[in-house]
N, CA, C and O atoms as a Tinker XYZ file with bonds, in Angstrom:
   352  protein
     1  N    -10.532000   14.468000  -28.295000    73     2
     2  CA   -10.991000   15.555000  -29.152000    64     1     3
     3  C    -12.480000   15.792000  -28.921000    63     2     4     5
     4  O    -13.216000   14.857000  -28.604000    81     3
     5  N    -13.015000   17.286000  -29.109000    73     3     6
     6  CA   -13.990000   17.296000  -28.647000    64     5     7
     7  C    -15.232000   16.994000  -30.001000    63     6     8     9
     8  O    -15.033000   16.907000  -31.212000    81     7
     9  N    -16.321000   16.905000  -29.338000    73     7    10
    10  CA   -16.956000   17.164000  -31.241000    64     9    11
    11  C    -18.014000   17.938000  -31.048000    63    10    12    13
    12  O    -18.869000   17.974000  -30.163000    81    11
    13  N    -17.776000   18.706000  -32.249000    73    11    14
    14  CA   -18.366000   20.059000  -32.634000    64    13    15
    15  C    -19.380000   19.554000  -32.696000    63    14    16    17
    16  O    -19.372000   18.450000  -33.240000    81    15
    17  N    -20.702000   20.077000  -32.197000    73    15    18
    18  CA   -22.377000   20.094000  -32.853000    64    17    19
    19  C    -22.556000   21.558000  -32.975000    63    18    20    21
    20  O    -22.127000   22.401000  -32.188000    81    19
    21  N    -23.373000   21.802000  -34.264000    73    19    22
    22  CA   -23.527000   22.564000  -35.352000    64    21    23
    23  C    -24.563000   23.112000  -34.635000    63    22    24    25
    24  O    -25.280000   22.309000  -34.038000    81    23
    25  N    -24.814000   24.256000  -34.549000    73    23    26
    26  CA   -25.935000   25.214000  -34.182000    64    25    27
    27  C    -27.492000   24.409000  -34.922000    63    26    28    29
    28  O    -28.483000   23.963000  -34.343000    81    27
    29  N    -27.199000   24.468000  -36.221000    73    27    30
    30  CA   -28.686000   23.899000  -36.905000    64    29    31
    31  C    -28.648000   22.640000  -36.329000    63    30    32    33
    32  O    -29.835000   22.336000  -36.204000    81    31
    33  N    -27.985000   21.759000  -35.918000    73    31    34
    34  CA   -28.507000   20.563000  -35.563000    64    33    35
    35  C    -28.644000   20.778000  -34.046000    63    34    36    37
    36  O    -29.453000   19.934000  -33.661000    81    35
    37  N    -28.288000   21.405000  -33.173000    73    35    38
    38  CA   -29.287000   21.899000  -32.286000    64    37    39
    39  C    -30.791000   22.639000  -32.157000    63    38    40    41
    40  O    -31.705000   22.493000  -31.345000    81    39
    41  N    -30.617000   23.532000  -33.378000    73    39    42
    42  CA   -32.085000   24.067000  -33.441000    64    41    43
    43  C    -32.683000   22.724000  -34.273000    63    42    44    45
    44  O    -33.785000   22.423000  -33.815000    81    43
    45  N    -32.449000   22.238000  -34.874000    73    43    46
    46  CA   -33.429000   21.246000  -35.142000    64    45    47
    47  C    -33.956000   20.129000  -34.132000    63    46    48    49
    48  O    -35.162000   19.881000  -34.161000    81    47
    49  N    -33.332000   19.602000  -33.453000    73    47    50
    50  CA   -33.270000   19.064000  -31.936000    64    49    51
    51  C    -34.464000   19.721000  -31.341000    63    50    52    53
    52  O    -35.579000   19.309000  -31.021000    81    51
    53  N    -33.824000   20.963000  -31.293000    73    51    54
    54  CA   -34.833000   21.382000  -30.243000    64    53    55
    55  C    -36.478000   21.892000  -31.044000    63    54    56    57
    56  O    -37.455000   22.194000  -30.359000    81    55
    57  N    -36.484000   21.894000  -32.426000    73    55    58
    58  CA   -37.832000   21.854000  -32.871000    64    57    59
    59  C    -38.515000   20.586000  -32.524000    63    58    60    61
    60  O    -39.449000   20.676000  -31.728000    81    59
    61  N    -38.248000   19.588000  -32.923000    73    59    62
    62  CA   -38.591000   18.228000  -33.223000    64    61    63
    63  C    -39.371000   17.715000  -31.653000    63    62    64    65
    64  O    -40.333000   16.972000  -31.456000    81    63
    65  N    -38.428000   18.518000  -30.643000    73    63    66
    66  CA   -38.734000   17.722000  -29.234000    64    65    67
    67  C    -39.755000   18.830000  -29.041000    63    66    68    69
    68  O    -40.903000   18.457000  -28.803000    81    67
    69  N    -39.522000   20.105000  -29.104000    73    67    70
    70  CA   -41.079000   20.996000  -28.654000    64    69    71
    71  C    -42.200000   20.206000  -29.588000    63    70    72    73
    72  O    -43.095000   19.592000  -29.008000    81    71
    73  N    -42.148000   20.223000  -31.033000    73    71    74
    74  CA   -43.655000   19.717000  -31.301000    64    73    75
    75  C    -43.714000   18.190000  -30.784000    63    74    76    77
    76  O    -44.813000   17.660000  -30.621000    81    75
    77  N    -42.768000   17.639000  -30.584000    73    75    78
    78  CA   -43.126000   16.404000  -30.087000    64    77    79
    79  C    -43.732000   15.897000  -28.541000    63    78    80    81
    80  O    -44.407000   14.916000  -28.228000    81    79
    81  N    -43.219000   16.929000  -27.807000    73    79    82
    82  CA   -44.035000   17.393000  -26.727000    64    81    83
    83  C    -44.945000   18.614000  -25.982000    63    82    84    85
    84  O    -45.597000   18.413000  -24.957000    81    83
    85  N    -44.897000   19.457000  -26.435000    73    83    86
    86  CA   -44.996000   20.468000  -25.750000    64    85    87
    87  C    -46.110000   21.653000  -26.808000    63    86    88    89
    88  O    -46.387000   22.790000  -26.427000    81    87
    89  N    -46.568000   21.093000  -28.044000    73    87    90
    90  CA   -47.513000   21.565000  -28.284000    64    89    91
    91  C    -48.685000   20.673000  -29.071000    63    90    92    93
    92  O    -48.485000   19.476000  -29.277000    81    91
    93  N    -49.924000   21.324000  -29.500000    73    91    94
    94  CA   -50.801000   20.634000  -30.081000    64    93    95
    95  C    -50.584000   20.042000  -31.303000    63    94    96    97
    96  O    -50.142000   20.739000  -32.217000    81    95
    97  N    -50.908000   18.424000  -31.545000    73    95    98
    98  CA   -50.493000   17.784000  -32.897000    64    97    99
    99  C    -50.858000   19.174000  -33.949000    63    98   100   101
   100  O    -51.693000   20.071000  -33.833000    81    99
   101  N    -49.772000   18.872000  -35.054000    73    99   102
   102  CA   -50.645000   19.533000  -36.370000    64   101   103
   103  C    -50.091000   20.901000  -35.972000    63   102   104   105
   104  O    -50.109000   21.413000  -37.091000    81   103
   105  N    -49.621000   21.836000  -35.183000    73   103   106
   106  CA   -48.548000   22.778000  -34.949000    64   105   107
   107  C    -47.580000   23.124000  -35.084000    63   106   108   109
   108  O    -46.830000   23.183000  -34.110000    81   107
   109  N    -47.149000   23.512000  -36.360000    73   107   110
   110  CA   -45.688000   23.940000  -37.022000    64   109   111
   111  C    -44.791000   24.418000  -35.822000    63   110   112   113
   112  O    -44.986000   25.510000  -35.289000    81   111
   113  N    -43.900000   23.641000  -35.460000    73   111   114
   114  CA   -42.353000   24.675000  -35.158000    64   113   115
   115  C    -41.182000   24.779000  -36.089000    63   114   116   117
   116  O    -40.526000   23.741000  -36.171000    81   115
   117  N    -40.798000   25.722000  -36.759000    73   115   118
   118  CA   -39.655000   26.034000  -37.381000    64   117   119
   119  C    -38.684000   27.064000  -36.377000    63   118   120   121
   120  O    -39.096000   27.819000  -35.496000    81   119
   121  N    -37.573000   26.882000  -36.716000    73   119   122
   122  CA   -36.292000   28.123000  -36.287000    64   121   123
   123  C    -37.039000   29.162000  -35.638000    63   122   124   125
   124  O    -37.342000   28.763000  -34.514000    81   123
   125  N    -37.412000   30.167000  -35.825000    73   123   126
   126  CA   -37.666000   31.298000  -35.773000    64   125   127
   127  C    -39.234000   31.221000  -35.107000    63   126   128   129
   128  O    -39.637000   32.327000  -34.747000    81   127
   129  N    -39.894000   30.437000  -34.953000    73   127   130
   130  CA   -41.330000   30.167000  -34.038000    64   129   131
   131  C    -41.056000   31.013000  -33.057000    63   130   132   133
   132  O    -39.876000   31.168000  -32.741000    81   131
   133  N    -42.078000   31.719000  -32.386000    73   131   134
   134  CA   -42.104000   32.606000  -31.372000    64   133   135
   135  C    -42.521000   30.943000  -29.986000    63   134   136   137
   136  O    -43.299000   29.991000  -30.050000    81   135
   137  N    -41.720000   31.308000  -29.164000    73   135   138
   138  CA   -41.769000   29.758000  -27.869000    64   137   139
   139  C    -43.057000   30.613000  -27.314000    63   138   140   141
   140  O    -44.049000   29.923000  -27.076000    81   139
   141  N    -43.181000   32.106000  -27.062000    73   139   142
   142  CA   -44.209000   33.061000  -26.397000    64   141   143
   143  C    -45.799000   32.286000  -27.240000    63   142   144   145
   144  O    -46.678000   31.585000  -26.738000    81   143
   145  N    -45.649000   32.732000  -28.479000    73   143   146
   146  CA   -46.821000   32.875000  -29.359000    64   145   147
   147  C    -47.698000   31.370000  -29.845000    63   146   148   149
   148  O    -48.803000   31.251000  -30.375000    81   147
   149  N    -46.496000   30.129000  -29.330000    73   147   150
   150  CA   -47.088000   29.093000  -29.415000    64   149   151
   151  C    -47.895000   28.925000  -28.166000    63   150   152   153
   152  O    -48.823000   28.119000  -28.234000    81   151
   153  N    -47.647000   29.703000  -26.768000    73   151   154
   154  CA   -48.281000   29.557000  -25.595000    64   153   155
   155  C    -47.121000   28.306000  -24.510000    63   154   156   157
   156  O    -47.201000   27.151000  -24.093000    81   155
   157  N    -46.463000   29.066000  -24.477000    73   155   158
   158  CA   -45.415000   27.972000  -23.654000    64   157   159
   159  C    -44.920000   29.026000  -22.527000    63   158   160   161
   160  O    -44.726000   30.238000  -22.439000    81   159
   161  N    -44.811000   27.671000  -21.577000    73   159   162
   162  CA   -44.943000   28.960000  -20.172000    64   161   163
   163  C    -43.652000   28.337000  -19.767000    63   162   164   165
   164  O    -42.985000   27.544000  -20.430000    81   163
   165  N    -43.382000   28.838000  -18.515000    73   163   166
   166  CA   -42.155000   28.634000  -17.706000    64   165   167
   167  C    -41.980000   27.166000  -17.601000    63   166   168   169
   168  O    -40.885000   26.663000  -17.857000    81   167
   169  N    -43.197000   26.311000  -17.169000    73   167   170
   170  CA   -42.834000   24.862000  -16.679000    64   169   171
   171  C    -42.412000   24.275000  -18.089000    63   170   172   173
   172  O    -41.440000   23.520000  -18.134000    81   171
   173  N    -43.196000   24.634000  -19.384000    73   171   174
   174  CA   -42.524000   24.216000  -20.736000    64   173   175
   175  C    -40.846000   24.327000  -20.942000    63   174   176   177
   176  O    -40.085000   23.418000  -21.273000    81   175
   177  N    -40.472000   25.937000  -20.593000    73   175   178
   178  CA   -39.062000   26.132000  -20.859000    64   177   179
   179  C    -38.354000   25.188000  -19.991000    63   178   180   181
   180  O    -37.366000   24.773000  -20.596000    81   179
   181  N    -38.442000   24.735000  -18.954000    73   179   182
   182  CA   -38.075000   23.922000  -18.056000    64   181   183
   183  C    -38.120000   22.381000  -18.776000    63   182   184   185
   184  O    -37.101000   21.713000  -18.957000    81   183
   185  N    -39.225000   22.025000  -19.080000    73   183   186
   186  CA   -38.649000   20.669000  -19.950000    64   185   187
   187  C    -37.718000   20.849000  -21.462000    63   186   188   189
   188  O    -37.388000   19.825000  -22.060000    81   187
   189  N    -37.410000   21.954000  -21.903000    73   187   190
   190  CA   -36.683000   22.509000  -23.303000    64   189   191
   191  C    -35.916000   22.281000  -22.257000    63   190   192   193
   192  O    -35.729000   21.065000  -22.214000    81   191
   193  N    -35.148000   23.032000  -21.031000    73   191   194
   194  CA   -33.808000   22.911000  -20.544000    64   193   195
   195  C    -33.537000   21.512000  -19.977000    63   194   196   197
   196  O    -32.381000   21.093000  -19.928000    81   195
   197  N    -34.593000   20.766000  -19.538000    73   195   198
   198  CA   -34.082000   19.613000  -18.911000    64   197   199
   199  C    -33.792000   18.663000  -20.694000    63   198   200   201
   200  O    -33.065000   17.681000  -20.842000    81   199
   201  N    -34.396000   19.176000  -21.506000    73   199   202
   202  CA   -34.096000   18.399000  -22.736000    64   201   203
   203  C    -32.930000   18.586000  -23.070000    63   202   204   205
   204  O    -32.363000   17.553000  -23.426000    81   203
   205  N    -32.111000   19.832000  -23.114000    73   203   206
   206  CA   -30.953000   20.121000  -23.381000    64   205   207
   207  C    -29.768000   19.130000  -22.161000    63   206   208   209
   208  O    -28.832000   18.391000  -22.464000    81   207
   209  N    -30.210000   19.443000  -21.005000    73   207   210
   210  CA   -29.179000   18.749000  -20.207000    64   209   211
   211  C    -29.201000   17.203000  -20.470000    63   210   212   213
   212  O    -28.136000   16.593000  -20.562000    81   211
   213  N    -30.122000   16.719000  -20.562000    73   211   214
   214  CA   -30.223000   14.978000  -21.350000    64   213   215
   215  C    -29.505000   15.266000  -22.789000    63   214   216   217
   216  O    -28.363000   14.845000  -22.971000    81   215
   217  N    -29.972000   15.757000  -23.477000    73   215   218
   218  CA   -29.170000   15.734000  -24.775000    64   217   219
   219  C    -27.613000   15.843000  -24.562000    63   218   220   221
   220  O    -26.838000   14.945000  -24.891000    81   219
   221  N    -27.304000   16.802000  -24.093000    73   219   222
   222  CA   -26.252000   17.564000  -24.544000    64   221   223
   223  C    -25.086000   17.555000  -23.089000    63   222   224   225
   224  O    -23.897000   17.865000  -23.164000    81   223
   225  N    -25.907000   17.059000  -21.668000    73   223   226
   226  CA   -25.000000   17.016000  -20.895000    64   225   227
   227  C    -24.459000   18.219000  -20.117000    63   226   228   229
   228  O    -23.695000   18.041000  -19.169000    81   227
   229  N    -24.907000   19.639000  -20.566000    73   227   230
   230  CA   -24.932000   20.873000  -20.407000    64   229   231
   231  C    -26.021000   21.371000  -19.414000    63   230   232   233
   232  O    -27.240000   21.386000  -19.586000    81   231
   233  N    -25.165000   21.851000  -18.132000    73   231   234
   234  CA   -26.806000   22.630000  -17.874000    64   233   235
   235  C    -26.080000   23.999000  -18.006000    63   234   236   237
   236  O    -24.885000   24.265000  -18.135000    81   235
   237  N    -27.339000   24.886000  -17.923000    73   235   238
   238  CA   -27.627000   26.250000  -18.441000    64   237   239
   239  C    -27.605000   27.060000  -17.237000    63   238   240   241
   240  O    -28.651000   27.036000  -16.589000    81   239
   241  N    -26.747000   27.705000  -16.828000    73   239   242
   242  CA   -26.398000   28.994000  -15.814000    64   241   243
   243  C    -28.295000   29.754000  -15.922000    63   242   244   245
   244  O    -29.068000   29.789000  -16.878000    81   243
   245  N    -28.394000   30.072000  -15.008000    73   243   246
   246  CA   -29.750000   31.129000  -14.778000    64   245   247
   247  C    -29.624000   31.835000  -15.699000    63   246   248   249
   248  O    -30.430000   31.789000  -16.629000    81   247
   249  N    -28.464000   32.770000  -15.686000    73   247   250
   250  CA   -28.061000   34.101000  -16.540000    64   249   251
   251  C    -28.791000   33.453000  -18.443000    63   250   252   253
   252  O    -29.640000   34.012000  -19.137000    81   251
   253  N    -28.124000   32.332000  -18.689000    73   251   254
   254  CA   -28.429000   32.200000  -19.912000    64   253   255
   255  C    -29.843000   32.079000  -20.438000    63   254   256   257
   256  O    -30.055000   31.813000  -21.622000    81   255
   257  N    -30.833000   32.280000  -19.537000    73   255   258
   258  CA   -32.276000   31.874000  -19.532000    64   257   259
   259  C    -32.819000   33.129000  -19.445000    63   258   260   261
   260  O    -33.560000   33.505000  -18.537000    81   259
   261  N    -32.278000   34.094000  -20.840000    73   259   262
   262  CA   -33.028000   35.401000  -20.737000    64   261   263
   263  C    -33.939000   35.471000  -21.318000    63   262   264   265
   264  O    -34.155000   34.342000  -21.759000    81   263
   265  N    -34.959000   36.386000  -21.747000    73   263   266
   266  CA   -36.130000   36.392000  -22.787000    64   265   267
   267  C    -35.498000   36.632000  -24.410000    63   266   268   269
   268  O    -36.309000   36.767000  -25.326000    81   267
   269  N    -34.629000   36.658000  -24.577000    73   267   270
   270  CA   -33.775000   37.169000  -25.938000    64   269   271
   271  C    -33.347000   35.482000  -26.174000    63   270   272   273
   272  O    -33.272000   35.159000  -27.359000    81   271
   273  N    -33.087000   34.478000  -25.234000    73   271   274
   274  CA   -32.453000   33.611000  -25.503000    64   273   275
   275  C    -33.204000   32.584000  -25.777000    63   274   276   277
   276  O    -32.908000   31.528000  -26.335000    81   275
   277  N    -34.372000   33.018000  -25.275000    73   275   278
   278  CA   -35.479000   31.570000  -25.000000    64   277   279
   279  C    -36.858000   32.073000  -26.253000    63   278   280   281
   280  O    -38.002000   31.618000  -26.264000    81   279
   281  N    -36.326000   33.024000  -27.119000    73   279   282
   282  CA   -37.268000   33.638000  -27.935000    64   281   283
   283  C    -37.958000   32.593000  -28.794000    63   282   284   285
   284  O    -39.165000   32.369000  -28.882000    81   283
   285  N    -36.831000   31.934000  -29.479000    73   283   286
   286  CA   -37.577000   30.638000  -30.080000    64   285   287
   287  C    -36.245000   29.408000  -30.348000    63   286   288   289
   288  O    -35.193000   29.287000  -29.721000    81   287
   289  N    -36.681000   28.737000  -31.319000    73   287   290
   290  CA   -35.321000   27.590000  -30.657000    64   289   291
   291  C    -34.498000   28.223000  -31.558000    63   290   292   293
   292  O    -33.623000   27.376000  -31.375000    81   291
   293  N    -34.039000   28.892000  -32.299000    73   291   294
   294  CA   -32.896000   29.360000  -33.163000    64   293   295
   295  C    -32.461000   30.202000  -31.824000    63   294   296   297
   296  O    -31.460000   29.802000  -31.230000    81   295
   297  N    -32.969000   31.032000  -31.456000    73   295   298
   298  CA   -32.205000   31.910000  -30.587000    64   297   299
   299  C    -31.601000   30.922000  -29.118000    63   298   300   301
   300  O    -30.562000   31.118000  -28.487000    81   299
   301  N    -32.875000   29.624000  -28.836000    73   299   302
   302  CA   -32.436000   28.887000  -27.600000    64   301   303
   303  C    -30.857000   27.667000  -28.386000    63   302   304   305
   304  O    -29.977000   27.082000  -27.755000    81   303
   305  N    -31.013000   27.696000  -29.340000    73   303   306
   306  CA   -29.945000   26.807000  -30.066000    64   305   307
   307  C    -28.678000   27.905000  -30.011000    63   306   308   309
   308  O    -27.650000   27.642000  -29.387000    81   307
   309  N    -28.844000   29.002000  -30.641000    73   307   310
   310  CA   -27.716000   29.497000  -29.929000    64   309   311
   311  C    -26.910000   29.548000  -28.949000    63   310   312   313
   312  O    -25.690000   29.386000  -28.915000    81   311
   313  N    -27.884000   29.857000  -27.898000    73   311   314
   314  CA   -27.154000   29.681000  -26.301000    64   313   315
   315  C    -26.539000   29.054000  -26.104000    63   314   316   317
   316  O    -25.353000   29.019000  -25.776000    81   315
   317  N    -27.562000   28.187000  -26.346000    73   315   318
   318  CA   -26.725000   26.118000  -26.107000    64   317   319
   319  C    -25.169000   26.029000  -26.996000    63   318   320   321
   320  O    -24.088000   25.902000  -26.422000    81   319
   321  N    -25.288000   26.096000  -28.054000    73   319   322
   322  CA   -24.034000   26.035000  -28.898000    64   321   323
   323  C    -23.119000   27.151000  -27.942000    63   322   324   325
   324  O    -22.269000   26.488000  -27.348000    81   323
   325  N    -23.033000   28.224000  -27.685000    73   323   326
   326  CA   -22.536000   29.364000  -27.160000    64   325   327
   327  C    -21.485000   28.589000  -25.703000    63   326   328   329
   328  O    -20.306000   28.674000  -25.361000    81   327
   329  N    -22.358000   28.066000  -25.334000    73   327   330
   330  CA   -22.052000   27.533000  -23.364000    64   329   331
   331  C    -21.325000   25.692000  -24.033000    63   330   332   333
   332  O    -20.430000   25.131000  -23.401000    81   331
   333  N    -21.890000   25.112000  -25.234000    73   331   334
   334  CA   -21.220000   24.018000  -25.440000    64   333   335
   335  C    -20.151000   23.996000  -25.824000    63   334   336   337
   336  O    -19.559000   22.921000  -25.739000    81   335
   337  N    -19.333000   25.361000  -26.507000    73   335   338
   338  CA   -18.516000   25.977000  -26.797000    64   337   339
   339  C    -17.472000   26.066000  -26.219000    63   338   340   341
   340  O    -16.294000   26.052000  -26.575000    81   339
   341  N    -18.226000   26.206000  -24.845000    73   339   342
   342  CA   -16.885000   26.638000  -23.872000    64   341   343
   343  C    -16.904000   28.131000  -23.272000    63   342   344   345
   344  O    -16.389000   28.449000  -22.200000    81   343
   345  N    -17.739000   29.183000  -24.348000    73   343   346
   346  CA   -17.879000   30.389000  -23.908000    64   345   347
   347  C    -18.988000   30.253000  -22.539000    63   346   348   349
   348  O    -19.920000   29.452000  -22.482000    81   347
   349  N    -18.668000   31.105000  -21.639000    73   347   350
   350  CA   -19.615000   31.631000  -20.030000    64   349   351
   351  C    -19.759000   33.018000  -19.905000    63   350   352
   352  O    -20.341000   33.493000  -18.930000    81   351
């Protein structure tokens, strides 16, 4: 049987590991954080995806690495849930 992980416990995942790496101590990430507006560039999104494939065992098709998807981690938690799903 497979087991379900919950969208919020992916976006929370993936808050916890951006401020834990990838920005300045003392820098709020919540859901809805702009990944742009904190200043995170391509080589950043690249450790968010290599975080996902360690986590989750999933890697991420190119296609799924749009600017709509990678907006902030609610929208990158989506994806992930979306492709862990089973949907392509």
């Amino acid at each position: 049987m497979a087991v379900v992980i919950e969208q919020d416990v992916i976006c929370r995942k993936l808050c916890e590991f951006i401020q834990a790496n990838l920005v300045a101590p003392g820098i709020g990430v919540g859901p809805t954080t702009s990944l742009t507006q904190l200043g995170l560039d391509s080589f950043s999104i690249i450790e968010i995806v290599l975080f996902i494939e360690r986590q989750y065992g999933l890697t991420l098709p190119d296609v799924a690495l749009s600017k709509e998807n990678i907006e902030s981690p609610q929208a990158f938690a989506a994806c992930v849930h979306h492709y862990l799903q089973g949907h392509h």
